[in-house]
N, C-alpha and C positions, 0 to 999 in steps of 0.2 A: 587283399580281398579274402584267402583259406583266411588268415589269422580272423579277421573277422567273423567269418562264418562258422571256426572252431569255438569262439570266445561266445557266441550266441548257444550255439549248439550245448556248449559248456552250464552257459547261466542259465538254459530252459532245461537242464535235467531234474533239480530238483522241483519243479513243480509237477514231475507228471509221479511223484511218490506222492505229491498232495491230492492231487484228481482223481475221484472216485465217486462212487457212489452215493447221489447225497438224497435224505430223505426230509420233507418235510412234515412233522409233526404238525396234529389238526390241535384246532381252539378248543374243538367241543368233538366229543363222540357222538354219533345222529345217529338214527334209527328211522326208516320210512319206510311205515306199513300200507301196502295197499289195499284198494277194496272194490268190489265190480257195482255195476248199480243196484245189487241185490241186496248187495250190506254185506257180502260174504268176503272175507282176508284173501289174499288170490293174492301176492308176494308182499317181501321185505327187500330195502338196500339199508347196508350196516356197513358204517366208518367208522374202524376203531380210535382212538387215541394214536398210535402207532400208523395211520394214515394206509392201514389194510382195509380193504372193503370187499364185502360181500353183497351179491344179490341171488336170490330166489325167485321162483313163480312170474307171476304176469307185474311187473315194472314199468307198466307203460298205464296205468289209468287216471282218472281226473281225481279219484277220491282218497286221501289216503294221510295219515295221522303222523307228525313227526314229532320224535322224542329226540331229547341232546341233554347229554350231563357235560359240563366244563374239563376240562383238559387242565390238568396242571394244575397253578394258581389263576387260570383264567377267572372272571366271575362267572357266576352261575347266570342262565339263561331265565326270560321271563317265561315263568310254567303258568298256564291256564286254567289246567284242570288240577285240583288242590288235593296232593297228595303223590301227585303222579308229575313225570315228566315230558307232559305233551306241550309244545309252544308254538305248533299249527295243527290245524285240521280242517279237510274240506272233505264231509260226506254227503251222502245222497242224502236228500231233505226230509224223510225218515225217519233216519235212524240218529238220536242220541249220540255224544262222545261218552256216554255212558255205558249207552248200550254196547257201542266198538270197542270201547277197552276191554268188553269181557272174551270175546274170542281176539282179539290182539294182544290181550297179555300185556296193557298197558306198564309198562315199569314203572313201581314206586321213586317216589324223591329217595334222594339221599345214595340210592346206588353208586359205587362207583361208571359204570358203562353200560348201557342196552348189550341184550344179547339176541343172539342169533333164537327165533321162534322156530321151534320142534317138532315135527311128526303134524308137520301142514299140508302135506302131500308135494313138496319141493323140495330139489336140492339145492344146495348155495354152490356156485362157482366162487371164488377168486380172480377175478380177472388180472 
């Protein structure tokens, strides 16, 4: 019975040089902007490619614009608004996706990834 238990013991060392940390890389980089019912940007949540995220501000509203550029050789996502990489959006009945791309900072096509929105009046955590 030891000889057994050495000979396991034995054959399960090399797997724990294998076991580690393992990260799973996203399809797409997203971007979701939000918006209060006034039409006004009030946060972002940002997933890099590299599967980091951030969020900002208020993350919790019903309105709010999502952008995604492809990861890799993934294909690209269906854009809506022509020029720009928005592929959902639900605002107050209002306002335009025209109108919110101007204080959202809509990202052009073509970018490599959305970026984190500047001097909004919030900080971005890392969680």
């Amino acid at each position: 019975m030891k000889g057994l238990l050495g000979k396991l013991a034995l054959a399960a060392i090399p797997l724990f040089g294998i076991v580690g940390n393992a990260y799973a890389l996203s399809l797409t980089s997203t971007s979701i902007k939000y918006f209060d019912e006034n039409g006004a940007i009030v946060g972002q949540f940002l997933r890099t490619c590299e599967a980091l995220t951030y969020h900002g501000g208020n993350t919790h509203t019903a309105y709010t614009i999502y952008e995604e550029t492809p990861c890799g050789s993934n294909p690209s996502p269906h854009y809506l608004v022509p020029g720009k990489i928005v592929t959902n959006y639900t605002l107050p009945g209002f306002l335009t996706i025209s109108a919110a791309c101007g204080p959202a900072e809509c990202e052009p096509a073509g970018i490599a990834e959305p970026r984190l929105l500047e001097d909004k009046g919030w900080t971005f955590t890392n969680p």
